[in-house]
N, C-alpha and C positions, 0 to 999 in steps of 0.2 A: 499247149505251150506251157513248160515249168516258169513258173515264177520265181523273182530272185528272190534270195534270202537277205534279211540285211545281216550282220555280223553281230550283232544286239541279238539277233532270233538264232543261230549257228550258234551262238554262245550257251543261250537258254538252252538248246536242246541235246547239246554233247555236252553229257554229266559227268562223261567222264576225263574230259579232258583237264588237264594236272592247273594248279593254281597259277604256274608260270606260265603256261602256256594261252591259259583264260587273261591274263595280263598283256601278253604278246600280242592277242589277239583285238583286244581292245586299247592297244597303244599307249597305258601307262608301264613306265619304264620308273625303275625303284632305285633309290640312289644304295647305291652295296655300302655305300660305309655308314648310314643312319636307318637303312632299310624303310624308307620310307618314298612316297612318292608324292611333288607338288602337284599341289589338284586345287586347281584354282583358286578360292577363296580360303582352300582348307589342305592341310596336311593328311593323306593318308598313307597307314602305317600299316609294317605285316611281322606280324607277333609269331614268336615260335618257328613252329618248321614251315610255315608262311600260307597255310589256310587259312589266319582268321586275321583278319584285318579290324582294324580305327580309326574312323573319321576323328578329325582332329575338332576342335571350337572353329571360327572362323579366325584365319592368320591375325587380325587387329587385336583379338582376345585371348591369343596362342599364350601362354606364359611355360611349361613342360608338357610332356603326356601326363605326368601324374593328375595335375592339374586339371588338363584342358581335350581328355577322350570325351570325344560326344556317343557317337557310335561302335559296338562293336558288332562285326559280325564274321559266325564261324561258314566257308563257303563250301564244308564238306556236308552242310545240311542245305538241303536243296531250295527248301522257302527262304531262307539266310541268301542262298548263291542268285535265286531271281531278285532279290533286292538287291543286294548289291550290283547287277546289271542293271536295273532300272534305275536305282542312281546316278549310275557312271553316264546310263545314255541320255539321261534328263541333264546332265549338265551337260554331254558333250553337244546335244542337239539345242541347246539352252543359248 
């Protein structure tokens, strides 16, 4: 009997699937006109032609991006792309 996948493990394992679609997949939705997406305590942000993302500080300490990138990471490098899933799914499971 196959066992199910959860959408966290489908993510980790299709490398190749496009950064919109790793988005799609994992149900953050990016606002088009600041290219960013609310994430709970925190702003996350997509840089460029939209591989590499920025966790923002926590909203209470947000003041710009200049200021206030805690994280960056690029998700066309694979150890980059499992972290940023295991973030997304420690908070969404969180």
């Amino acid at each position: 009997m196959k066992q199910e996948m959860s959408v966290f493990e489908l993510c980790r394992k299709n490398t190749k699937m496009s950064t919109r679609e790793l988005f799609a997949w994992l149900g953050l939705v990016v606002d088009r006109d600041y290219e960013r997406v609310d994430f709970g305590d925190r702003y996350l942000r997509v840089i460029g032609d939209g591989n590499v993302v920025e966790f923002s500080e926590p909203k209470g300490c947000f003041d710009r991006w200049a200021n206030s990138g805690e994280l960056t990471l690029d998700l066309t490098i694979k150890p980059q792309r499992r972290r940023f899933i295991n973030i997304i799914e420690a908070e969404t499971l969180h």
